[in-house]
KEMI-859452 format. One record per residue (C-alpha): residue in one letter; residue number from 0; x, y, z. Coordinates in pm, 1 decimal, padded with zeros to 6 digits. Layout:
<vose><resn>a</resn><resi>NUM</resi><c1>X</c1><c2>Y</c2><c3>Z</c3></vose>
...
This chain:
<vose><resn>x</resn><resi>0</resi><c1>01577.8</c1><c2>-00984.3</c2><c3>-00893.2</c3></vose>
<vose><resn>x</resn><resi>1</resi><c1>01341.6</c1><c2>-00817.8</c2><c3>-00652.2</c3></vose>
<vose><resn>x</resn><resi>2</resi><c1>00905.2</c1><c2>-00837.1</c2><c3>-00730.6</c3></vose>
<vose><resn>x</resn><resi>3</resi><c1>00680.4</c1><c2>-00703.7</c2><c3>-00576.7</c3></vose>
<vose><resn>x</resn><resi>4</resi><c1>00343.2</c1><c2>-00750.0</c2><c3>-00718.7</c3></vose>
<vose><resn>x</resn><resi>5</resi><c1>-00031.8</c1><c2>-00634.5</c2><c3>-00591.8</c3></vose>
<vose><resn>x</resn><resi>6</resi><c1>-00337.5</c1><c2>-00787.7</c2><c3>-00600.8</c3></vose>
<vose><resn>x</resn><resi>7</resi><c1>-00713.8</c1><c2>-00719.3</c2><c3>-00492.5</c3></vose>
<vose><resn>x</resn><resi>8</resi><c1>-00764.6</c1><c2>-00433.9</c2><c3>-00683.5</c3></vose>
<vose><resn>x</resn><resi>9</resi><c1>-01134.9</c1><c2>-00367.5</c2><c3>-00845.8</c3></vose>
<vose><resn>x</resn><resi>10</resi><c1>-01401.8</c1><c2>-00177.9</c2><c3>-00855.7</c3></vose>
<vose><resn>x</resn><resi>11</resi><c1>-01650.5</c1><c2>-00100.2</c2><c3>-00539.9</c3></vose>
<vose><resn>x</resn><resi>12</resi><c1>-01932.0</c1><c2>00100.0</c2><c3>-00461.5</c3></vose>
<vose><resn>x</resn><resi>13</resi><c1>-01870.4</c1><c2>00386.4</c2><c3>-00226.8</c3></vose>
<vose><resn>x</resn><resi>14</resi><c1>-01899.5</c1><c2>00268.9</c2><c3>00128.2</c3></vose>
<vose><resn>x</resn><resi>15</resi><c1>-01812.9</c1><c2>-00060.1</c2><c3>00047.5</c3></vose>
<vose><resn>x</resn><resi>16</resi><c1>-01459.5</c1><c2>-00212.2</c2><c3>00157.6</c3></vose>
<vose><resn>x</resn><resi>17</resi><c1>-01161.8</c1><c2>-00344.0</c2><c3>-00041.1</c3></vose>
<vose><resn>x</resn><resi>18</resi><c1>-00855.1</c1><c2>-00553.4</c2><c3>00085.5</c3></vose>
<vose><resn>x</resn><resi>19</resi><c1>-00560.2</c1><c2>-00544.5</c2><c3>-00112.5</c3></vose>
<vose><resn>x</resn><resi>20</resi><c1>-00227.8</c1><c2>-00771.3</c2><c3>-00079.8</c3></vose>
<vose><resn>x</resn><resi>21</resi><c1>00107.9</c1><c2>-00751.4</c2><c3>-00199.1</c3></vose>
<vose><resn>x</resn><resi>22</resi><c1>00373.1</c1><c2>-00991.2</c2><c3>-00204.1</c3></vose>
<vose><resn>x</resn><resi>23</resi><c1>00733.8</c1><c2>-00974.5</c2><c3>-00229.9</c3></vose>
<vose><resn>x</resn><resi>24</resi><c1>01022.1</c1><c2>-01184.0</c2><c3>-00382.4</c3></vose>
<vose><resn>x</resn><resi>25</resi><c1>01393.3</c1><c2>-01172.0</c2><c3>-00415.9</c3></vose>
<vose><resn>x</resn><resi>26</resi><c1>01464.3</c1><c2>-01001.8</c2><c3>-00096.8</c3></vose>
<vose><resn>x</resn><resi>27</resi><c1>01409.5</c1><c2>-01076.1</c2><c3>00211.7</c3></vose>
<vose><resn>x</resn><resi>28</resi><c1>01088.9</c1><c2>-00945.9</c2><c3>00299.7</c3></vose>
<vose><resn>x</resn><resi>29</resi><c1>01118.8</c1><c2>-00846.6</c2><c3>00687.2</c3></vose>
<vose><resn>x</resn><resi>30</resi><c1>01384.5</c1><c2>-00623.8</c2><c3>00673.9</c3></vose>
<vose><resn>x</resn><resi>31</resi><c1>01169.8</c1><c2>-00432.2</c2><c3>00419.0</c3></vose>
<vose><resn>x</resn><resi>32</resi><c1>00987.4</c1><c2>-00083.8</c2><c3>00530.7</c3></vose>
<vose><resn>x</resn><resi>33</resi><c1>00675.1</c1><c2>-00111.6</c2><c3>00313.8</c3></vose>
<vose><resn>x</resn><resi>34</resi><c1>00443.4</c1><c2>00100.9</c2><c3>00202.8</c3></vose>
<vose><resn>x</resn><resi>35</resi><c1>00156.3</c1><c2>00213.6</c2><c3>-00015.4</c3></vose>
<vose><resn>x</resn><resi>36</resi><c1>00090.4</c1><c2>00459.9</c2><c3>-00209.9</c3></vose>
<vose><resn>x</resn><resi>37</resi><c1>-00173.1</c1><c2>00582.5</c2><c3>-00498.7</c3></vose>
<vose><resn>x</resn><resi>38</resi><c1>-00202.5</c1><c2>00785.9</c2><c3>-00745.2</c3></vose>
<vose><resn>x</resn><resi>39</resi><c1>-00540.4</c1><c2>00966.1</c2><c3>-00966.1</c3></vose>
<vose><resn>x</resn><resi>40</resi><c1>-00541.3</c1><c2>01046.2</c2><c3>-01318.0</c3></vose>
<vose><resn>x</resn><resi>41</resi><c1>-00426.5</c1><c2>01363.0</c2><c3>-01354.6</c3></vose>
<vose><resn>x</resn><resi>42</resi><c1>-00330.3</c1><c2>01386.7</c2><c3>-00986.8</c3></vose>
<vose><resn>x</resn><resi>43</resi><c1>00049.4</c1><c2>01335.9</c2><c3>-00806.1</c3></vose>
<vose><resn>x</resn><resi>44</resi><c1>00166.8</c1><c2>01016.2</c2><c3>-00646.5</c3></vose>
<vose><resn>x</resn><resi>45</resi><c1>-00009.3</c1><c2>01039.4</c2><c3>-00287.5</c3></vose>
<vose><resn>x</resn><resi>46</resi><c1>00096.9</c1><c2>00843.8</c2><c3>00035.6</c3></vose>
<vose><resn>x</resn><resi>47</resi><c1>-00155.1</c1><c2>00668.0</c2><c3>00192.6</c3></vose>
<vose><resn>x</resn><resi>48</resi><c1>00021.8</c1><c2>00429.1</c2><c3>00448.1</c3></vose>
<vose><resn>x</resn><resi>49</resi><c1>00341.4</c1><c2>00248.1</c2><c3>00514.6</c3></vose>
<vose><resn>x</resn><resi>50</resi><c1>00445.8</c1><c2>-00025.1</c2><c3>00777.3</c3></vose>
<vose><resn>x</resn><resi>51</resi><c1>00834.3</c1><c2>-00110.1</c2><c3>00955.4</c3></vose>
<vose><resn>x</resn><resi>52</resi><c1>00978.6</c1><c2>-00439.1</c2><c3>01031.3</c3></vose>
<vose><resn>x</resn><resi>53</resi><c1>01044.1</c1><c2>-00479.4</c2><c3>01382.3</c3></vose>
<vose><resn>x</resn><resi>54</resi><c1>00934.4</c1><c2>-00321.6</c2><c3>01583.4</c3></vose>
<vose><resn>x</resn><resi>55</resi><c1>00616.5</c1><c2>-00227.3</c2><c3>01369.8</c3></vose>
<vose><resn>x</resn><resi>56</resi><c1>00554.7</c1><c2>00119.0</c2><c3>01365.4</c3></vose>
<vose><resn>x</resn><resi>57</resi><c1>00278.4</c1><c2>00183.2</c2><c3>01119.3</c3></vose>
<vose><resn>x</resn><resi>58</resi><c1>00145.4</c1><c2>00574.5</c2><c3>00956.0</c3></vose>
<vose><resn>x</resn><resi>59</resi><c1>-00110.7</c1><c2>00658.1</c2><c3>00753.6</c3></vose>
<vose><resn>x</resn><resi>60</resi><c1>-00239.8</c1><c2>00940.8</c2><c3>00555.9</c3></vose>
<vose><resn>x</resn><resi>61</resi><c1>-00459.6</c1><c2>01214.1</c2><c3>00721.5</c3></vose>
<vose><resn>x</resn><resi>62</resi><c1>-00714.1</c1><c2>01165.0</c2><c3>00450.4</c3></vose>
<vose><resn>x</resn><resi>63</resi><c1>-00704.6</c1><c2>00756.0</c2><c3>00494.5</c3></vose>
<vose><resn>x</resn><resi>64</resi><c1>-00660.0</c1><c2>00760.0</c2><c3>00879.8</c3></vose>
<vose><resn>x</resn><resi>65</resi><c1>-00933.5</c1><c2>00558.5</c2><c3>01037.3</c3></vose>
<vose><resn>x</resn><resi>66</resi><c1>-01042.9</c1><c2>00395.2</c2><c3>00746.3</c3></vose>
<vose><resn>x</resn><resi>67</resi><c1>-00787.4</c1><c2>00202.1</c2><c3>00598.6</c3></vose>
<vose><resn>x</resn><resi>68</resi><c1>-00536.3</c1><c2>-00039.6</c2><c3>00780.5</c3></vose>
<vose><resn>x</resn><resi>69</resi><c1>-00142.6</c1><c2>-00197.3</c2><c3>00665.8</c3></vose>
<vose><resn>x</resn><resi>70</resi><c1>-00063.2</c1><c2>-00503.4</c2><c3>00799.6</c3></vose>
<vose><resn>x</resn><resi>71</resi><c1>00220.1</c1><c2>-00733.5</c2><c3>00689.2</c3></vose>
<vose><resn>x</resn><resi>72</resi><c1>00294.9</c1><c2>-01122.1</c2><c3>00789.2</c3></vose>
<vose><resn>x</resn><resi>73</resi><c1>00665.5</c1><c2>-01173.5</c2><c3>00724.5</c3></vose>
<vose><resn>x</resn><resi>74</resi><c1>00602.2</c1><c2>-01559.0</c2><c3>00710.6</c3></vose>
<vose><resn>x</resn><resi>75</resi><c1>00438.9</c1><c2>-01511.9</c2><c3>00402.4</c3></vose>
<vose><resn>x</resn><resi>76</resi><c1>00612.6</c1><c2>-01218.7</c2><c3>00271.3</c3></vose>
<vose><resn>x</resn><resi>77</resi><c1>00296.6</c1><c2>-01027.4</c2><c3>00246.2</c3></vose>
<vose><resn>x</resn><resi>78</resi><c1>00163.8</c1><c2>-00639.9</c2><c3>00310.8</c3></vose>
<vose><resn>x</resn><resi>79</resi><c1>-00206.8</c1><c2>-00567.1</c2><c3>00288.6</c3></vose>
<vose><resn>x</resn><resi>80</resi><c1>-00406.6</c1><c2>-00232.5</c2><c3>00252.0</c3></vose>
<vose><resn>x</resn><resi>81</resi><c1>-00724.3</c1><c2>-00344.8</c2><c3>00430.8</c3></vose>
<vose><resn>x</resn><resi>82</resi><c1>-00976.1</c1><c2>-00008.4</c2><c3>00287.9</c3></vose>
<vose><resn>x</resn><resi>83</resi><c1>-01334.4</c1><c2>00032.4</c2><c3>00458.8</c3></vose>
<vose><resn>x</resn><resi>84</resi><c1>-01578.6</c1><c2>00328.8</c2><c3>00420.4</c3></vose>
<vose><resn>x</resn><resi>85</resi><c1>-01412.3</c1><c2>00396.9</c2><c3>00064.0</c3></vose>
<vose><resn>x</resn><resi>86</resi><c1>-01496.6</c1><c2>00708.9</c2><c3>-00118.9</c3></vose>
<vose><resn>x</resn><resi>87</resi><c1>-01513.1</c1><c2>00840.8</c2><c3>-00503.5</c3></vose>
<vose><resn>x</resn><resi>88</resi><c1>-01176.5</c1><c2>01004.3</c2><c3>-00388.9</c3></vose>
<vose><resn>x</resn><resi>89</resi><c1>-01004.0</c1><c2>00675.7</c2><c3>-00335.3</c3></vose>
<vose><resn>x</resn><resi>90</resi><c1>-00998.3</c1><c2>00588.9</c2><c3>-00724.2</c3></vose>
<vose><resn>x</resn><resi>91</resi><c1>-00648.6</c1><c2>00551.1</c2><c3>-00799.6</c3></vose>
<vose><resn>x</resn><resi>92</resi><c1>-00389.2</c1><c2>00282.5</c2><c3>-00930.8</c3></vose>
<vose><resn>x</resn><resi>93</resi><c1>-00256.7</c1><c2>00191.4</c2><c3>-00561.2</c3></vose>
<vose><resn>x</resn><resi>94</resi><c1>00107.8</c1><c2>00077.7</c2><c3>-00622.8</c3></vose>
<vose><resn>x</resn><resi>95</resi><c1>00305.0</c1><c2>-00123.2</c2><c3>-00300.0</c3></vose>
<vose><resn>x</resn><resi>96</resi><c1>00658.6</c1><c2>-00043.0</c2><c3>-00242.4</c3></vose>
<vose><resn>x</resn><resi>97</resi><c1>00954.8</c1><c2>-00141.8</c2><c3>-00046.4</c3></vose>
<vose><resn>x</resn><resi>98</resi><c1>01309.4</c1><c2>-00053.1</c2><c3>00087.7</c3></vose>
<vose><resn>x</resn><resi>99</resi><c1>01571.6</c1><c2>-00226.7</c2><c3>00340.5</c3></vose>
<vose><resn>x</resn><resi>100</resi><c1>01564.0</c1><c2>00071.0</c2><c3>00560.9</c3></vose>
<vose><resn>x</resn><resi>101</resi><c1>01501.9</c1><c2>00044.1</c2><c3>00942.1</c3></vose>
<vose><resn>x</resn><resi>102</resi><c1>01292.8</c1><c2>00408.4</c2><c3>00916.9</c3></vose>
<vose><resn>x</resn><resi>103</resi><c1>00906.1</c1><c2>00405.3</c2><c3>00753.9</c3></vose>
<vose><resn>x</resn><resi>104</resi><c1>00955.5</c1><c2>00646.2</c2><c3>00498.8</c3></vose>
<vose><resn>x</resn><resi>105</resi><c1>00625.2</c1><c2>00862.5</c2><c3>00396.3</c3></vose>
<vose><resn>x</resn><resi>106</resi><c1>00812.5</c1><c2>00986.2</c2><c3>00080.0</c3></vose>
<vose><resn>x</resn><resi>107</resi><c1>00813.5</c1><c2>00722.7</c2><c3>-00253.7</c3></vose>
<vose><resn>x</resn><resi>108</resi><c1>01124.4</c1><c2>00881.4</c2><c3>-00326.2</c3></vose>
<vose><resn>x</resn><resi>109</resi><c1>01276.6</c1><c2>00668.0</c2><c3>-00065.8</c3></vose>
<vose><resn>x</resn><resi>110</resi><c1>01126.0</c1><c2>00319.6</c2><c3>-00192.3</c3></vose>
<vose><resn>x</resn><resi>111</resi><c1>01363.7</c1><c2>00138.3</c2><c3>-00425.8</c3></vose>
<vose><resn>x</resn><resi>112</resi><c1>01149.8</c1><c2>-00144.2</c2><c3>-00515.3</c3></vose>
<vose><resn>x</resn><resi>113</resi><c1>00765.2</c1><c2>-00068.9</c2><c3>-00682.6</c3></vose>
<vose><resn>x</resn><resi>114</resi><c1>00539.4</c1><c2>-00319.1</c2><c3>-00799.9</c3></vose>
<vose><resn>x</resn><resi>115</resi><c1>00289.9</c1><c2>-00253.5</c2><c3>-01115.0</c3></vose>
<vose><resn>x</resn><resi>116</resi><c1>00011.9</c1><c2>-00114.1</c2><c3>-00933.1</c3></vose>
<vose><resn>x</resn><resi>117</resi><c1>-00351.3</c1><c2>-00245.5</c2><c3>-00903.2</c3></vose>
<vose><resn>x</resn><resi>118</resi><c1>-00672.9</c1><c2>-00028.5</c2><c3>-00970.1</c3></vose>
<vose><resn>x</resn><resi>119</resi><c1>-00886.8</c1><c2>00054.0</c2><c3>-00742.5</c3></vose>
<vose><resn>x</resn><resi>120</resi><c1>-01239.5</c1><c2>00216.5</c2><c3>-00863.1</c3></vose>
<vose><resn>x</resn><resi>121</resi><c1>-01495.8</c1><c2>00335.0</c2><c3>-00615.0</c3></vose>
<vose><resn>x</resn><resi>122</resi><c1>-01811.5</c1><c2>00434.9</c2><c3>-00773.0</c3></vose>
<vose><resn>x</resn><resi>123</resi><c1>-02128.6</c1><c2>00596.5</c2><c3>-00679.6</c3></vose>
């Protein structure tokens, strides 16, 4: 039984920063593409970044790109979503995922394991 559950989320005053974690159980974490993506009430799922096993090859969002940084440490099983300079447009429920694939898929349609998601509120 694979899990894969988020943490970090809250709420933050635009500019501030936010780090979020996830963590993953069942599988074996480094052979995982992860990724993360979010999604707005009202709005579509949107990708925002996603991370490969080895070697690391990491892509982000044109609208996150510069601001926000994956990282993973496969001794701990973990992927984080380190987010600076947020903005009002970053509210979302920001949901990790993963998939034993060797690619770094942009698409959630190619992520077979989710976790429950963790909100993320940036106010003014």
């Amino acid at each position: 039984q694979v899990r894969v559950v988020e943490s970090g989320g809250g709420q933050v005053q635009a500019g501030g920063s936010l780090r979020l974690s996830c963590t993953v159980s069942g599988h074996f974490f480094g052979s995982l593409a992860m990724g993360w993506f979010r999604q707005a009430p009202g709005k579509e799922r949107e990708f925002v970044a996603a991370i490969g096993w080895m070697p690391h090859v990491a892509y982000y969002s044109d609208s996150v790109k510069g601001r926000f940084t994956i990282s993973r440490d496969n001794a701990n099983d973990t992927v984080d979503l380190q987010m600076n300079s947020l903005k009002r447009e970053d509210t979302a429920v920001y949901y990790c995922a993963g998939d034993p694939q060797w690619t770094v898929p942009r698409s959630g349609n190619a992520y077979a394991y989710w976790g429950q998601g963790t909100q993320v509120t940036v106010s003014s």
